[in-house]
BAVEXKE-540331 format. One line per 3 residues: for each residue y, z, x of C-alpha. Coordinates in pm, 1 decimal, padded with zeros to 6 digits. Example, Ala and Ser with C-alpha at 12.3 -4.5 7.8 and 13.67 -1.06 7.14 Angstrom:
-00450.0/00780.0/01230.0  -00106.0/00714.0/01367.0
***
This chain:
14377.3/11862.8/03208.0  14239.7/11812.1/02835.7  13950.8/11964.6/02683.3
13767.5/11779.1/02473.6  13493.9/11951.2/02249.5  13174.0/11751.5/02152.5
12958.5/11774.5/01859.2  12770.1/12019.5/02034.2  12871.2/12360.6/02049.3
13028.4/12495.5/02373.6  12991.9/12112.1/02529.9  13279.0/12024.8/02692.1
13437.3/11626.3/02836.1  13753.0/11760.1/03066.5  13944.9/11477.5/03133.7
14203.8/11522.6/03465.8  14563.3/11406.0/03427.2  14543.7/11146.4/03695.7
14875.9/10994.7/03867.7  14819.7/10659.7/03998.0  15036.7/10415.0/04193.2
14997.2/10123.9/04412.9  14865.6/10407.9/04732.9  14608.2/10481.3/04493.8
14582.0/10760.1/04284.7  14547.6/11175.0/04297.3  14444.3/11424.5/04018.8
14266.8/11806.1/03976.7  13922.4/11782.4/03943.3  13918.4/12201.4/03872.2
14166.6/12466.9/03860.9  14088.8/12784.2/03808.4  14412.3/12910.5/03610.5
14379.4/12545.3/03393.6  14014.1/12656.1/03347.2  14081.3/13018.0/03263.5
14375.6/12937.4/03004.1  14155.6/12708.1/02811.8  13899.3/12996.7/02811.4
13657.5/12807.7/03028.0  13571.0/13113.4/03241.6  13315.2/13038.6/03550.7
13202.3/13123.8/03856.3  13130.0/12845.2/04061.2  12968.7/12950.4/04374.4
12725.0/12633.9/04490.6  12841.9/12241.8/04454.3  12578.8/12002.5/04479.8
12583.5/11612.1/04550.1  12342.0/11384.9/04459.8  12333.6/10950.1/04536.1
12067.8/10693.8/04329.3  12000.2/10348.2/04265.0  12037.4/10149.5/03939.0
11758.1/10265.5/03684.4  11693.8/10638.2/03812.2  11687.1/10900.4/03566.3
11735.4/11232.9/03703.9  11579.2/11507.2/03426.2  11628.5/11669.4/03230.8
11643.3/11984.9/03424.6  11722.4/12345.4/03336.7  11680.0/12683.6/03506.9
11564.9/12974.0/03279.1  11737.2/13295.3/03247.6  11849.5/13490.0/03409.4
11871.8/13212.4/03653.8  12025.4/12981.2/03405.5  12341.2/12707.7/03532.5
12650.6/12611.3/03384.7  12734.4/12244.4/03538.9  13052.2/12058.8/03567.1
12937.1/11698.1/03626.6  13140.2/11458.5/03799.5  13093.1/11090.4/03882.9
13238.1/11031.1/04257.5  13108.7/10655.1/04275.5  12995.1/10416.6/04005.5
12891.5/10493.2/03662.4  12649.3/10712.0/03499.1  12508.3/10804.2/03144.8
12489.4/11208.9/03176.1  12274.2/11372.9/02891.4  12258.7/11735.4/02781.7
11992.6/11813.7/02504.4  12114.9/12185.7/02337.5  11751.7/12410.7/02401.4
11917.1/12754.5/02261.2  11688.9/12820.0/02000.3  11869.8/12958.6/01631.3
12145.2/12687.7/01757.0  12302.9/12449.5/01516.8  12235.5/12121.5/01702.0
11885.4/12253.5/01870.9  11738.0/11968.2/02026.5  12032.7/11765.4/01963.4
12151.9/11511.0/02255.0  12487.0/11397.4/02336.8  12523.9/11169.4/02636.2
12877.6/11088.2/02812.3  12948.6/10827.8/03022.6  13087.2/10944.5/03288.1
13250.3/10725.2/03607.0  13476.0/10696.4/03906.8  13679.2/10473.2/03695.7
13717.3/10705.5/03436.1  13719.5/11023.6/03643.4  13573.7/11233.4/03319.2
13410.8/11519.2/03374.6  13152.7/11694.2/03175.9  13091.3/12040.2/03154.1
12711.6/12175.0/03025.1  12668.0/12566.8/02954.0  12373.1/12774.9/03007.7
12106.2/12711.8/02749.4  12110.3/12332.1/02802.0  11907.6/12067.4/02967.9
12066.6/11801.2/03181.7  11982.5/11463.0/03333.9  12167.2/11096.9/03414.6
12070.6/10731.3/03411.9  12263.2/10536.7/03672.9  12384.4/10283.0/03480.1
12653.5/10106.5/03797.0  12432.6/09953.8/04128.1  12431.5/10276.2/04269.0
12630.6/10665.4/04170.9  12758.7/10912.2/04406.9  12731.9/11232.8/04120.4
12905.6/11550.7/04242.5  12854.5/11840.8/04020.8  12946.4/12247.1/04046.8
12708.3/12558.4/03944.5  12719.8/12928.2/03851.4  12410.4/12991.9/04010.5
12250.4/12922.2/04276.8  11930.6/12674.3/04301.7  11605.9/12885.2/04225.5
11291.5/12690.9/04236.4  11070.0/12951.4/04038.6  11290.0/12925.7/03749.6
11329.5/12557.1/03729.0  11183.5/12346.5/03423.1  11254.5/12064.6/03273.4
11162.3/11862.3/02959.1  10993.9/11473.2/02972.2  11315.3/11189.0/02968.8
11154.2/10931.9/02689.1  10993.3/11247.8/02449.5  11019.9/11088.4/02055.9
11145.0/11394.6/01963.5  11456.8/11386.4/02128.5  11445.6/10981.1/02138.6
11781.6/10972.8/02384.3  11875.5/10613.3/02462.8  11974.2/10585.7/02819.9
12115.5/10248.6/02815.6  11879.9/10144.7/03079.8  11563.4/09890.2/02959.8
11246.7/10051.2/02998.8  11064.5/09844.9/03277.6  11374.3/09913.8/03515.5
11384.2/10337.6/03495.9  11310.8/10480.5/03826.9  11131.4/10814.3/03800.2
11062.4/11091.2/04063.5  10711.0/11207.9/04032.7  10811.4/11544.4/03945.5
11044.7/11413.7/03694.2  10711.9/11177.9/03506.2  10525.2/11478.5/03480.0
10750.7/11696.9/03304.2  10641.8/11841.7/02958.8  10790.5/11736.2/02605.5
11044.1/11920.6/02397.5  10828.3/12145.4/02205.7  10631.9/12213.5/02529.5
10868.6/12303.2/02765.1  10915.0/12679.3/02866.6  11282.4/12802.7/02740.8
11430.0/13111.6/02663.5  11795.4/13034.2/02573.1  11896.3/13192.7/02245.5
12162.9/13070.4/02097.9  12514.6/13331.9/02121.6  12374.6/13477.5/02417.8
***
């Protein structure tokens, strides 16, 4: 498995070793010991799956502390654009962006701390988008920041009349808005 660091501190691409041959193919998607050398230390206790259309953008979601997530995003069908905007205030790249693609083909894998928000644009006809978490699902704490704010100006790769939108997810407020109470080394 490599580890790939992004611009963004403590945002991480793992990318499997896959073997392939004409049966198919087989790889890791997580081992614990792989994890634990490369000091990626988690507990995942809760794995989530989640299937959309062409056009939907999902977030960008986060769960305050001391509910927070850490995510490892992975793309079971299609192809996806998944985002994670850094919301740890005193952080280097606060309210800096970096989106991955992330695909069956490519079987990358993304993995996004606590202190981040997180959301996808399905960018294939439809994405099967399996993803792990260190805590469990808490309504109360959940909050999220608006997809298109001009602060954050994320490109999605999808044209603006064909983004599909929960309600929940239109509604959401803008960066400066949003509730968050990530610091930054924490």
């Amino acid at each position: 498995m490599k580890v790939i660091k992004t611009n963004i501190p403590d945002l991480l691409i793992i990318e499997p070793r896959v073997f392939e041959d004409d049966r198919g193919y087989f790889f890791e998607s997580y081992n614990l010991k792989t994890f634990i050398s490369g000091k990626i230390e988690f507990n995942f206790i809760q794995d989530n799956q989640s299937k959309s259309q062409f056009g939907v953008i999902r977030g960008l979601h986060y769960q305050l502390e001391p509910f927070a997530q850490t995510k490892l995003i992975r793309v079971l069908e299609g192809e996806i654009l998944d985002v994670a905007v850094d919301i740890r205030k005193n952080s280097p790249t606060f309210g800096k962006w970096q989106g991955v693609r992330l695909s069956a083909t490519n079987k990358k894998q993304l993995l996004i701390p606590k202190g981040f928000a997180h959301g996808f644009s399905v960018l294939s006809t439809s994405a099967v988008i399996f993803y792990k978490c260190d805590y469990y699902y808490k309504p109360e704490a959940e909050r999220g920041i608006i997809f298109n704010d001009p602060a954050l100006n994320i490109d999605w790769k999808i044209e603006l009349n064909k983004i599909v939108l929960s309600e929940k997810d239109k509604n959401l407020p803008d960066f400066r808005e949003a509730e968050n109470n990530f610091l930054f080394g924490n």
